[in-house]
Residue, then its C-alpha position, 0 to 999 in steps of 0.5 A: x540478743x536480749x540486754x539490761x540497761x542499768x541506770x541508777x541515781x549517784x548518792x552525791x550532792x548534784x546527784x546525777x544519773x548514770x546508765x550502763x549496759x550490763x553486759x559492757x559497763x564501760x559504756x555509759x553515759x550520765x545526765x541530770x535526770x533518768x532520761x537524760x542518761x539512757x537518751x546519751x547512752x542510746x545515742x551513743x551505742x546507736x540504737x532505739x527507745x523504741x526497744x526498751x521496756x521497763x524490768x520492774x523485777x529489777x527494778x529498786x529505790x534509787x535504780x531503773x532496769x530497761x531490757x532492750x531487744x535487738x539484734x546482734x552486730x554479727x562482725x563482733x558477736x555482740x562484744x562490740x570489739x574487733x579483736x586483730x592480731x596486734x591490737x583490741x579496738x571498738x568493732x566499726x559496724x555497730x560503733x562499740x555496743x554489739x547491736x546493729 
């Protein structure tokens, strides 16, 4: 499964970074600086730098857009959620980012 990874500078005073996955934009995570943000946001979705590449086609003033190439968790389907009979929860195999 092939994903983007948005990370964009806030237009605030502290102007701190933020990055998303576009496919599950409640997943972020915010730093100081660009990499600061996508370390916290490859941390918490548990996966490598090592599969990110810069989309420089994406890619404007004030936005970075990484494509990462992994594989996707097969108990969700890469939704990242478990979807029971009586509640939604974040999928415990791949911790809520849909890759393993």
């Amino acid at each position: 499964m092939t994903t983007r990874i948005h990370v964009a500078k806030a237009l605030t005073p502290n102007e701190h970074w933020s990055a998303w996955f576009d496919e599950n934009p409640t997943l972020a995570f915010a730093g100081e600086s660009l990499s600061e943000a996508v370390d916290g946001l490859l941390e918490i979705a548990q996966l490598d730098s090592a599969t990110l590449n810069v989309d420089l086609s994406q890619c404007n003033k004030g936005e970075v857009v990484f494509i990462h190439d992994g594989k996707t968790c097969q108990d969700c389907d890469g939704t990242g959620r478990y979807i029971g009979l009586y509640k939604v929860a974040k999928c415990d195999a791949c911790g809520g980012s849909g890759w393993v």
